[in-house]
Every structure is written in C-alpha cells, then in structure tokens.
N, C-alpha and C positions, 0 to 999 in steps of 0.2 A: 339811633332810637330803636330799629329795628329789633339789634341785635342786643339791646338793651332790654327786649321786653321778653324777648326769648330766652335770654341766658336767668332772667330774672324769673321766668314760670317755671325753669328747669330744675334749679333751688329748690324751688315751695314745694315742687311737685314731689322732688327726690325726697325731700326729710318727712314731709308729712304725708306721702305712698309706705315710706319705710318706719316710717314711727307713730305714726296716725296722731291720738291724742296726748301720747305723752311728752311726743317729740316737738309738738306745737305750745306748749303750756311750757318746756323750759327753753326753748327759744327765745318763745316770747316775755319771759324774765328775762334774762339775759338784755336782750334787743330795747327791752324798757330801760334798763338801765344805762345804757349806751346812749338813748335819746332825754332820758333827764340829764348824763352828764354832758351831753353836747349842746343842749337849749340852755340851761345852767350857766357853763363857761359862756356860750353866746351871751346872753344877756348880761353877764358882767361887762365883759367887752364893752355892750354896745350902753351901758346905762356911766362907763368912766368916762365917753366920748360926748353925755349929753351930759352930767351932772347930775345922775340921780333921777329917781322917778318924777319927782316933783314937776320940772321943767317942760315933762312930757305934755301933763292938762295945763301947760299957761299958754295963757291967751287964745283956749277954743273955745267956738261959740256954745250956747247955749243947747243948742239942736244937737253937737257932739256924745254930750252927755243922755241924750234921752234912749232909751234900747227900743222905741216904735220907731219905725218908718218913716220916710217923708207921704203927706198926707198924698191919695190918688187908689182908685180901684187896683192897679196893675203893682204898686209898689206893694198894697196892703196881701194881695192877693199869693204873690211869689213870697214875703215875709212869714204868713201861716201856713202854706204849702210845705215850707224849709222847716221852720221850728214843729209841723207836727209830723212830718218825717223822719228828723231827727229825734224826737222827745220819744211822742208815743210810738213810732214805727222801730224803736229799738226797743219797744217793750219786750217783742216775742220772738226777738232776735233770736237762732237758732245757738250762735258763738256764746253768750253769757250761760246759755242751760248747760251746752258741755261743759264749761270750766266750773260750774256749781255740781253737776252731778258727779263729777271727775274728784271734787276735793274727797279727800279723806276723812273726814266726817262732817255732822254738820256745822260744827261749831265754827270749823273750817272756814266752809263754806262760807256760813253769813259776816266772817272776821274778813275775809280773802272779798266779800263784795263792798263792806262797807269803804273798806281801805281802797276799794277800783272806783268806788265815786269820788271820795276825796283824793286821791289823786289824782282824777281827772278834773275835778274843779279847780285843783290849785295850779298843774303846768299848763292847762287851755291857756291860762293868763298868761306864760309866760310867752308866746312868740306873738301874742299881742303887743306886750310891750316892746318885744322887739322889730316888729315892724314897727311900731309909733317914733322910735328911735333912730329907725330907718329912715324916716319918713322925713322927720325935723333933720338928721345930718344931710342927707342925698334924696331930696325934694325930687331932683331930674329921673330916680329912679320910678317914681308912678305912673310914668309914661308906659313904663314897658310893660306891657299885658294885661293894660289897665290896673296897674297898680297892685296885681295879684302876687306878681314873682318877686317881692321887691324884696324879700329875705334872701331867696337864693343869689337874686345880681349882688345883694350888699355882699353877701359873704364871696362870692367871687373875684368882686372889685375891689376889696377895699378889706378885706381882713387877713391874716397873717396864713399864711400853712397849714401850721397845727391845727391851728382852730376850725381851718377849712376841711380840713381830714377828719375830725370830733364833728362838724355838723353834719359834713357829707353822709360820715360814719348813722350819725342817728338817724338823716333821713332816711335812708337805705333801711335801716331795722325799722323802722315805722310801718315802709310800703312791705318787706316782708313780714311784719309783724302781723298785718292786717290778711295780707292777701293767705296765709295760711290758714289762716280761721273760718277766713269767710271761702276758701274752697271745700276743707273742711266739712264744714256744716251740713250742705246741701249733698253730699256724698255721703255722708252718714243718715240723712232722711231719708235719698233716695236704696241703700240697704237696710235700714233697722226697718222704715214704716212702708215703701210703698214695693220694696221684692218682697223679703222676708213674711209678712201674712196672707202671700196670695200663692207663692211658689211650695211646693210639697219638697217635705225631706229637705227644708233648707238648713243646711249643719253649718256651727260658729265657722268652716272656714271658705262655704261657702260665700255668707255674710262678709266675712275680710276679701274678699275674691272682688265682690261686688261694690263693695264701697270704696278699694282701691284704685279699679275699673272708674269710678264715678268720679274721684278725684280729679284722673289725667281728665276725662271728659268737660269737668269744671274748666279747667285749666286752659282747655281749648275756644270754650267758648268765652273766659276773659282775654285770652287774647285776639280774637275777633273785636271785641269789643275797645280792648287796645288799640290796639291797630287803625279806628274810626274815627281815632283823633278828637273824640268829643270832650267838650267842655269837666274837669274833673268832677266840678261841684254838681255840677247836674249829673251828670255819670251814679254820686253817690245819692242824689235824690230819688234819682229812677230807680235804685237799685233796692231805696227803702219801700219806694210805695207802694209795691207789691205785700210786701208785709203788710204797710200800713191800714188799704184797703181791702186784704182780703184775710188778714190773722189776726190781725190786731182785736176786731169786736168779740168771731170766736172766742178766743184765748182769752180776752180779760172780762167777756161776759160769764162766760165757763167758771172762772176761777170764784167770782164774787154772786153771779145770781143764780140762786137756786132753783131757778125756775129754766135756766141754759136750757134747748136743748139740740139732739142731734142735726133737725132739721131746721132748727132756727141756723147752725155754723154752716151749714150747706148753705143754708138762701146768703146768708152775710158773704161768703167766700163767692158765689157766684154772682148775685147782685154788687157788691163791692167792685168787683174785679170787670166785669163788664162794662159799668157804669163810668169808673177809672178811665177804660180802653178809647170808648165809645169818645168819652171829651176828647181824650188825648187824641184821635184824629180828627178831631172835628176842629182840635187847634180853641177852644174855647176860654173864654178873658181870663174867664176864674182860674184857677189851678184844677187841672182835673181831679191831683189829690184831694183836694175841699171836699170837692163832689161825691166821690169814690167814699173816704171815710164815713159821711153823712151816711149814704146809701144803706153801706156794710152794716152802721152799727142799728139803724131802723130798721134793712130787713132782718139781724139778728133780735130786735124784740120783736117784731111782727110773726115771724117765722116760727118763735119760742112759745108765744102765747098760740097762735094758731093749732101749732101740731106740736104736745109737750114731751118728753122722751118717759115712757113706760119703763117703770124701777124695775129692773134685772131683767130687762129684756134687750136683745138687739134688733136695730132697726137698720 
C-alpha cells in the first residue's frame, strides 16, 4: 500500500509538474475512456450472469426504491451533509473552471460541459448496477468492508483476466484522473491569486516556478493524508466542505446578487469556515457542514447589506 501511494503521487506529480494544464485535460480523455471501456465490459459480464437488468429490482422492498433516508436525526443529518457537499460544494470547484477557461473557445466550452454532466449521469449508473449484480450473485461479498469493496472482491474472485486487467486498468485512470486535477488546482490558486498580486516583478516564469513548486507541495500533503488510512468517502466530504462553507455563498452570491459585496465574501469565508471548524471539534449531532453552509451564506447577506462594495473603488 505504501509503495502504491508513492509510486502513484510520482505519476501525477511528474506529468502535471511537466505539463500543467494541458497534460491533465489529455490524460484525462484518455483515462476516461479506459474507465467507460472497463465499467462497460464489466457490466456486460456481470448483467449475462444475472439475466438482464430487470431481475436486479425483483423482489426489493419498497424502502429500496425511495432515494431519502431511513427516518432518524443522524441518518437525515450525514444524507444532507453528503448531497450538499457533493452538489453545491462542487459548485466553485477550482477543476471544472480550468477545463472551461482552458477550452478553445466558448462554444467549446459550454459543448465540453454539457457533455461532462451527461456523462456523468449516465456511467454513475453504471457500477451501481454492477454492484446490485454483485450483490444478488455473491450475497457473502457484503461482509467485506461493509459491503463497500464488493466490486473490486467480485472482480478478483470471480471474473476472468482480461476483464480484471480492463477494470483494474480503468480504476487506476479514475484515481489518476482525479488526483491530477484536484493537485492541480490549488497549485494554480496558490501562483495566479495568492503570490502573483502581492510579490513585485513577478514574470510568467516566475508564476511556472511557483505553481510547479505548489504542485509537489500538494502532492505531499495528499500523501499525508494517504497515509491516515481514513475512511475514502469521508476523506472526499472533508475535502469538499471547505469549499462548501467558505466558497460556495461568495462565488454564487457574487455571480447572481448584485448587491454581493467585498466584505460580505470575507464575513461568509470567515464566519462559514469557523463555524464549520468550531462543530467539527466539538463532534456535534448535526453535520458541521449544515452548520457552516447556513452560517457562510447569512453572514454573506448580512455582511453585503451591512457594508456594500463602492463602484470602482477597492476595498
């Protein structure tokens, strides 16, 4: 595992040190297409062995079908925690503005995003059905890890070579798919926004110097975090709600109210982000995210209306 997380940060770090953005955007085609042809084949496989989709929903209950929760404060509270983590905290995702400002024009652009949602709505489905497929052949597989890994055991235990080499294959381009992006990102904020307007005489290769720099820097502290052995899915919750609670009201109050202003994104990004902190050691029922978004996006109207940003002026 070790040497798995190492050799694996060495990768991301080498193509997208040596190729920044453009090296990540055709990777990442590539790698996509690697993991639709290896979910693809898998669920062929695994939908000849049940009979079709069909057999998969017979004879679940009723509760299966519902997409809320079982009824209780703690189930309701981790279910909206997740869905606005995931929903709204990939609003002002750092990865989707590179690939939009990156296209070649706009047309591009809004063609290249529409086409990233729908195919993301249509393969999500697809390793759902393949674990539901899982599930009904090798029922004994839900034991292991509470039922999380039961894709990777099937295809260990129970599927042929090739196939094993086509999912392996696409899981691999997934994890570097992602992790290049999301190093990425924050290596290019910390050189375009937060050196670049404060350092004198900073020249374009400066800026490559620094964002390079920031890169391997990212790179360390995910493998810190590797290394911690934490739970994946929460690992990917933490890593939104920061966004969620301290970008997310700025950014999308900015874009729509015209009333946004400078020191309303300050109170939201500092009130959010506190408030966040403050639950999350205090270990509190709700999800601290609840907490934190509420905060962010109040003190961003409070804050807006209070003290409004003067036209063509800085503050």
């Amino acid at each position: 595992m070790e040497y798995g997380i190492v050799l694996g940060a060495s990768i991301v770090v080498l193509y997208t040190y040596v190729g920044g953005m453009w090296a990540v955007s055709y990777t990442d085609m590539l790698q996509s297409i690697l993991i639709i042809i290896g979910l693809v084949l898998l669920l062929i496989n695994t939908l000849d062995q049940t009979g079709g989709v069909i057999p998969l929903f017979a004879d679940k209950p009723t509760s299966f079908f519902s997409p809320f929760p079982q009824d209780g404060l703690d189930n309701w509270s981790e279910y909206l925690a997740t869905i606005l983590a995931i929903t709204l905290g990939s609003v002002p995702a750092q990865e989707v503005y590179q690939r939009v400002f990156s296209a070649k024009s706009k047309k591009a652009a809004v063609h290249g995003a529409y086409l990233a949602a729908f195919l993301l709505l249509l393969f999500s489905a697809v390793p759902m059905l393949i674990a539901l497929g899982a599930a009904q052949q090798y029922p004994e597989l839900m034991a292991t890890d509470n039922g999380q890994a039961i894709i990777p055991s099937m295809v260990s235990q129970y599927v042929n070579i090739p196939l094993q080499v086509l999912f392996y294959g696409a899981l691999i381009s997934a994890i570097l798919s992602t992790s290049s992006g999301a190093m990425l990102a924050p290596a290019t904020i910390i050189g375009e926004n937060l050196s670049k307007p404060y350092l004198s005489n900073f020249t374009d290769k400066k800026l490559l110097l620094y964002t390079q720099l920031s890169v391997i820097a990212m790179a360390v502290v995910s493998c810190y975090f590797a290394f911690s052995d934490l739970d994946i899915v929460q690992l990917v919750i933490a890593s939104l709600a920061p966004l969620l609670t301290c970008v997310f009201a700025p950014f999308t109050f900015g874009l729509f109210w015209e009333k946004s202003s400078i020191f309303g994104a300050w109170s939201a990004i500092i009130t959010g982000g506190t408030v966040w902190f403050t639950c999350y050691l205090f270990e509190t029922r709700i999800d601290p995210t609840i907490y934190g978004t509420i905060a962010s996006c109040l003190a961003m109207l409070v804050g807006s209306l209070l003290r409004p940003s003067l036209p063509n002026k800085k503050q």
